[in-house]
Structures are given as C-alpha cells and as structure tokens.
C-alpha positions in Angstrom: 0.0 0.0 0.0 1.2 3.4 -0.9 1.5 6.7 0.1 -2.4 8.3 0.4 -2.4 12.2 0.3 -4.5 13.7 3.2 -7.8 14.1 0.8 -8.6 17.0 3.6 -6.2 19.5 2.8 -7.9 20.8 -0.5 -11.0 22.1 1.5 -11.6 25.2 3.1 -12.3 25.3 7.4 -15.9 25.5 6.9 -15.8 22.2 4.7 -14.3 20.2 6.9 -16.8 20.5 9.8 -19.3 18.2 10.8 -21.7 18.7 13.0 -23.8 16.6 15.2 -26.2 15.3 18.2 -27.0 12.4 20.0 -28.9 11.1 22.5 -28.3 9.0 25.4 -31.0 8.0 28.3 -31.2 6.3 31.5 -33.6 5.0 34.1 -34.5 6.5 37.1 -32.6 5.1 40.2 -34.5 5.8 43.8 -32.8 8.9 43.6 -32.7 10.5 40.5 -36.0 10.8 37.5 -35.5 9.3 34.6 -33.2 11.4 31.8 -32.2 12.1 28.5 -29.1 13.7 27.5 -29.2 15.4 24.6 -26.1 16.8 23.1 -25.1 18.9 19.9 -21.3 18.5 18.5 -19.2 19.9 16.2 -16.1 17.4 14.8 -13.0 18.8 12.6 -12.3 16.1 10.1 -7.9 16.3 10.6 -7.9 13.1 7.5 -9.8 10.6 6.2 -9.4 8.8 9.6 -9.5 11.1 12.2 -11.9 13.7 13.9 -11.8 16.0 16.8 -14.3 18.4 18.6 -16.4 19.5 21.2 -19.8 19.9 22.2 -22.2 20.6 25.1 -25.1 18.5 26.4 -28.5 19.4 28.4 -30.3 16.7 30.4 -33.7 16.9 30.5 -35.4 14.8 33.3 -39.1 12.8 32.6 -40.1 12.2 35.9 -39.7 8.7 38.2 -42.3 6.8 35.9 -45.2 7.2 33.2 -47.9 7.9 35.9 -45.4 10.8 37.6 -43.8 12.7 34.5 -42.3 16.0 35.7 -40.2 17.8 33.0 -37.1 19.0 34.4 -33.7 20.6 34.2 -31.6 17.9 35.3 -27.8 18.7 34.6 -25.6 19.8 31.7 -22.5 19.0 30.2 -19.5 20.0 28.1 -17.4 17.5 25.9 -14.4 16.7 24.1 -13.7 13.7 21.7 -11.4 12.3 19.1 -12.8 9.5 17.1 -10.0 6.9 15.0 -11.0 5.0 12.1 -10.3 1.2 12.7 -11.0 -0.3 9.9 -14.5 -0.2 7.3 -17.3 1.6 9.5 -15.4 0.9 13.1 -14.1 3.6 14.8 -12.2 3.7 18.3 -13.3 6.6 20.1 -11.9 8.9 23.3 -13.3 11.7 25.0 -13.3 13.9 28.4 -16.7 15.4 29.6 -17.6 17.3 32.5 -21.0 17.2 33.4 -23.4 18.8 36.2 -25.4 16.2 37.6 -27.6 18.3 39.8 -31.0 20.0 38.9 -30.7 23.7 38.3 -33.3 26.5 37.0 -30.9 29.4 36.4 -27.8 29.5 34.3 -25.7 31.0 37.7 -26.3 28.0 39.2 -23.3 26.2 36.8 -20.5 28.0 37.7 -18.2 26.5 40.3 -16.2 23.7 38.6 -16.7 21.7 42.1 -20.0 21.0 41.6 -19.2 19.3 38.3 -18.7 15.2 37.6 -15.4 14.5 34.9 -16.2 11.6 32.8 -13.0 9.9 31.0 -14.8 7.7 28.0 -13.0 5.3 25.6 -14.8 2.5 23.5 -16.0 1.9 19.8 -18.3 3.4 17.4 -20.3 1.8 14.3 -21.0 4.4 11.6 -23.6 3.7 9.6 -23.9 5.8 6.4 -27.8 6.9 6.0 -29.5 8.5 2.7 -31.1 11.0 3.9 -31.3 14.9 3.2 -31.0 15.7 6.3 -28.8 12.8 8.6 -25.5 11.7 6.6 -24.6 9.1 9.1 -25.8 7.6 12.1 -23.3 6.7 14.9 -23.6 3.9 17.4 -21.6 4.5 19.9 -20.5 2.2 23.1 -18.2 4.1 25.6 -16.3 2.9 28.7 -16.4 5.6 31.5 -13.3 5.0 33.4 -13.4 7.5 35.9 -17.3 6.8 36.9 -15.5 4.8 39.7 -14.3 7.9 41.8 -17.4 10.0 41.0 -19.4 11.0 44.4 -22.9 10.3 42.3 -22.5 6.8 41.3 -23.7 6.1 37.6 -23.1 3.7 35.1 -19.5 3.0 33.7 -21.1 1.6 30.7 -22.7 4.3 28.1 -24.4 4.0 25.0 -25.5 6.9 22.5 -27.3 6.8 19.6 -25.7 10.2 17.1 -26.7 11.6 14.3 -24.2 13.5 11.8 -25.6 16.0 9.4 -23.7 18.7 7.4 
C-alpha cells in the first residue's frame, strides 16, 4: 500500500466540519427521575481517519415513571472527543466530559467547577452511512467511562449513545 495524500487538505475550514447530536437515556434510580441527554457537536475532520471536537449537552429529566412525568432541568455537560478510524465503518473513540449532575433552574447555578462530575470515555463506534437529506450518518456508539469509579454520584460505567451526523 502506498502513500495516500490527506484528501482534507484541498478544502476550506468551513468544509471540513461536521456537525452533530445524540442522545443518550437512563432510568431512574430511587434517587434520580429518569433522563435524556441530549447533546449537539461539532467534529474537525484532521484526515480521512481522524476527527476531533467538542460539544455541550443538556439533560432533560421525565419524571420517576409514566404515571409521575415531571419535566425538568436535570444537569448539563460540556465534551471533548477524538474519534479513530479502525477499519471499514469501526471507529475507536476517546473523549473527556464534565457534566453537572444536579437540577438547576438558572444558568448561575453552573459556575463553580466543584459541583461538576469528569467523565473519561473510551470504547467503539459503528457508523452507519444513511441516505437522507438531512442525517448523513448515524453513529452507534459504546463508551467505557473509566473515571465513573471515583465519581461522588455513582452512575453507570457503561454508556451508550445513539448520534446523528448532518452537514
């Protein structure tokens, strides 16, 4: 196999954005309602087999069940990620996230970098490409949170999201 030139280079900033959102839920637990996370990204495609970017995330909470549904602020989050292409539509993917776990009604009520939960994820990701006008792939992603073990709030060290990638 030769050399490949970095098909990237030829287009402008703008072009080699893409941007994103996906979704990630989980159940209530005695303590906390049941949530959705929804988040909004933006990747910078580096080559043909690597992106990185950032994004931010707003959890909405449902309530504790289908009888008690109580819309709710119930945290928010800012991320970082680099995704690795593997091999076909597998991708090995890294990121960092901080995230505040707690409910809040006013934006003030996020500052202080104490009250905030780091999240260290690394796992795989499945692209799938869609034909759509809208979506141009849809990601499957399953993450590994390695630093959910010293969080004060225990959650999950598993995570799965469901992403969507659009242009």
């Amino acid at each position: 196999e030769g050399f490949k030139p970095n098909d990237q280079r030829t287009k402008g900033f703008l072009k080699r954005l893409e941007y994103g959102t996906n979704v990630q839920s989980q159940k209530p637990n005695g303590y906390f309602p049941v949530t959705t996370d929804l988040g909004l990204s933006v990747g910078y495609r580096l080559n043909a087999k690597s992106t990185v970017g950032f994004g931010v995330s707003y959890k909405v909470g449902w309530g504790q069940s289908i009888k008690h549904i109580d819309i709710t602020s119930q945290g928010a989050g800012v991320r970082s990620f680099v995704d690795w292409k593997l091999k076909g539509s597998l991708w090995i993917t890294g990121g960092y996230e901080m995230n505040y776990q707690t409910e809040f009604s006013r934006i003030e009520q996020l500052r202080g970098l104490d009250a905030w939960q780091r999240s260290g994820l690394v796992g795989m990701s499945q692209v799938i490409n869609v034909k759509s006008k809208f979506f141009k792939k849809t990601k499957l992603q399953l993450l590994w949170d390695f630093l959910s073990y010293e969080q004060v709030t225990k959650k999950q060290p598993i995570v799965f999201r469901i992403g969507y990638v659009f242009k």
